[in-house]
Residue, then its C-alpha position, 0 to 999 in steps of 0.5 A: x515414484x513417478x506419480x509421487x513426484x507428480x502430486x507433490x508438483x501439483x500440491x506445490x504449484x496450489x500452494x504458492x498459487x495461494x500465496x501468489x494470490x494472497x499477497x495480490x489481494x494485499x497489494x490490491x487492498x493497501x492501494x484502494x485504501x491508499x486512494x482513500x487515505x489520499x482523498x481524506x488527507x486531501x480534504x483535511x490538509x488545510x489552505x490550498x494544495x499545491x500538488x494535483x489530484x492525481x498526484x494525491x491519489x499516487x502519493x496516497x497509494x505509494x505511502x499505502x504500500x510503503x507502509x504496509x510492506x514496512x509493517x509486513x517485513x518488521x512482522x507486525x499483525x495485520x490490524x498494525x499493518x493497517x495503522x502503518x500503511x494509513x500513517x505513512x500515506x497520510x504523512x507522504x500526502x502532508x510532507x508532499x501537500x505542504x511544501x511550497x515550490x520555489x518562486x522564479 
């Protein structure tokens, strides 16, 4: 009985290490492409920008994310988790990039 609980212990510790690992590749994954999607929108938006590089990298990365976890919960498949998370990195990067600050 001892040893049966023991191989179930070892066969569930592989199992969520699995997931665990799965689901760091994901994250991985939506935040290289949210640096891409950063990037593009920065060349695409026209005029100048008014928020940095790094800032358009974060942005691009945060909406990455956003998007993909959103898609993810709503239990949309993975080619539309895709779509969403480069939608909502591209609309951050534009809301954000388009916005004028205030002049004192």
């Amino acid at each position: 009985m001892v040893i049966l609980i023991i191989l179930l212990a070892i066969i569930l510790v592989f199992v969520l290490g699995i997931a665990v690992l799965g689901l760091v590749f994901k994250l991985l994954w939506l935040a290289l492409v949210g640096l891409i999607i950063g990037a593009l929108a920065r060349a695409i938006l026209p005029g100048r920008q008014e928020i940095g590089v790094l800032a358009t990298a974060l942005y691009g990365v945060g909406g990455s994310l956003l998007g993909g976890v959103i898609a993810h919960i709503l239990g949309l498949g993975s080619v539309l988790e895709f779509v969403a998370a480069i939608g909502v990195a591209a609309a951050l990067i534009a809301f954000v990039g388009g916005r004028r600050r205030p002049m004192y």
